[in-house]
C-alpha positions in Angstrom: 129.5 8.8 -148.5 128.6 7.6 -144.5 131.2 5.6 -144.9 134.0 8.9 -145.8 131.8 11.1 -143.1 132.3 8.9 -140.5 136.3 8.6 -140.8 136.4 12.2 -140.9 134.4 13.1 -138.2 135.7 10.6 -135.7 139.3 11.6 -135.8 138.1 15.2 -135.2 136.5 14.0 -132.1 139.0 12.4 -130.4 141.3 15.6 -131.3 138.7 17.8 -130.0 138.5 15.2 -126.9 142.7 14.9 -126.4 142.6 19.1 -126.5 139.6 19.6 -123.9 141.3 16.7 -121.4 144.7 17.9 -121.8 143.4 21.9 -121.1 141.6 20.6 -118.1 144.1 18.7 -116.6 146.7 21.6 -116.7 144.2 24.2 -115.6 143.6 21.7 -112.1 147.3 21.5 -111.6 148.0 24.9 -111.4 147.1 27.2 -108.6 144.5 29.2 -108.6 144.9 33.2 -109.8 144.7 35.2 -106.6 142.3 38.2 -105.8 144.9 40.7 -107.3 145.5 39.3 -110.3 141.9 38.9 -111.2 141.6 42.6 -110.3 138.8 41.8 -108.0 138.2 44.0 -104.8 137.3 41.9 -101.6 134.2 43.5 -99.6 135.5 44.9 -96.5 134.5 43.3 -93.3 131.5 43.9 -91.5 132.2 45.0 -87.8 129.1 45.2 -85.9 128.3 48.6 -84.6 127.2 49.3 -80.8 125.3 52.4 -80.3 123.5 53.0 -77.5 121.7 56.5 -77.3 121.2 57.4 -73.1 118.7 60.0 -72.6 120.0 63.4 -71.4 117.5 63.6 -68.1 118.7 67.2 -67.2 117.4 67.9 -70.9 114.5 66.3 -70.7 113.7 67.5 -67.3 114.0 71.2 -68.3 112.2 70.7 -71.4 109.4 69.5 -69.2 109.4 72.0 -67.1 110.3 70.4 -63.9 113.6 69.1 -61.5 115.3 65.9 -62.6 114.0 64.8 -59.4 110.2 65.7 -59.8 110.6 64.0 -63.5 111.6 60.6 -61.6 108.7 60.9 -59.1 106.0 61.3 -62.2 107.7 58.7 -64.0 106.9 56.0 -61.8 103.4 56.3 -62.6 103.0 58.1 -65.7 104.8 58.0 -69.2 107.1 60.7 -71.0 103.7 62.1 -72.8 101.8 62.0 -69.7 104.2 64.0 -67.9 104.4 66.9 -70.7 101.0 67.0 -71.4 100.6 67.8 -68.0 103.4 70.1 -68.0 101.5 71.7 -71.4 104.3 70.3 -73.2 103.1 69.0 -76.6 103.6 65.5 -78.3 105.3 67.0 -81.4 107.3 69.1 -78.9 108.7 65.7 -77.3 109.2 64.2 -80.2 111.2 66.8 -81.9 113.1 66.9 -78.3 113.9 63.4 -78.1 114.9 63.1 -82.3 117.3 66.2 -82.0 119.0 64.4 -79.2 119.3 61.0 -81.2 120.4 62.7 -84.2 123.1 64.7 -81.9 124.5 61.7 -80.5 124.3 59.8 -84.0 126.1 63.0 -85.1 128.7 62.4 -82.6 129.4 58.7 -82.8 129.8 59.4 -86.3 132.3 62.0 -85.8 134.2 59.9 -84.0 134.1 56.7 -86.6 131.9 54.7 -83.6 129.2 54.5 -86.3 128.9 54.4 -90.2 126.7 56.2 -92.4 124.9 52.9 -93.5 124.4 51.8 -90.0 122.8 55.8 -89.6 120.5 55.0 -92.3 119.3 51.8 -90.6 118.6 53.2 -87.2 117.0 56.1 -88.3 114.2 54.1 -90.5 112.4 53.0 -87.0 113.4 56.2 -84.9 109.6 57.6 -85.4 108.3 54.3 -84.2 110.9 53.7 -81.6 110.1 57.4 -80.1 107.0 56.9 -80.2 106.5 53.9 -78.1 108.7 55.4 -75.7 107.0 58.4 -75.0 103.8 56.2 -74.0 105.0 53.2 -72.2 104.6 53.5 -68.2 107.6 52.6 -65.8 107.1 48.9 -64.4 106.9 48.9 -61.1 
């Protein structure tokens, strides 16, 4: 009974062998599908984005109350809340101040494709924190 197994069953091997060598060998010879045929989409390209918000002084200057001039003289020793709470302006009034005009220029650089909605997304996640810290740091001198 081994003995009829075993002449069976090696035959079949080599068979199964021949087929999986002969498969291989064809598929290495031929070239490989390309992205179209495979119905695959390639990711587009990542361009880095460059945006650069530039405060609006005059703004900032009339929101506080005082000349673009007078703004630069109390800058050099005080910060952006310094100055307003001086001027009575308040910290959420700032803040909402400086975030309308990064959200207008974000709006704009959008409008005209200098900016995706993903990169958006990303710069707005530390806005509070990035407005925040520069409201309070001081001029170096």
């Amino acid at each position: 009974m081994k003995k009829g197994f075993l002449i069976l069953f090696i035959p079949s091997i080599l068979v199964g062998m021949i087929i999986f060598l002969a498969e291989n060998t064809i598929a290495e010879t031929q070239s490989p599908p390309k992205a179209t045929e495979m119905n695959i989409t390639l990711p587009e390209l990542k361009i880095k984005e460059v945006f650069s918000y530039k405060t609006d002084f005059e703004a900032l200057a009339n929101l506080l109350n005082t000349t673009e001039k007078q703004y630069f003289a109390l800058r050099k020793e005080r910060s952006m809340l310094e100055i307003a709470e001086l001027q009575g302006i308040s910290e959420q009034e700032l803040f909402n101040h400086l975030a309308s005009e990064n959200f207008n220029a974000l709006k704009r650089a959008y409008d005209t494709d200098e900016v995706s909605l993903e990169f958006i997304m990303d710069y707005v996640l530390h806005l509070k924190e990035d407005l925040n810290w520069e409201m309070r740091i001081k001029k170096s001198k």
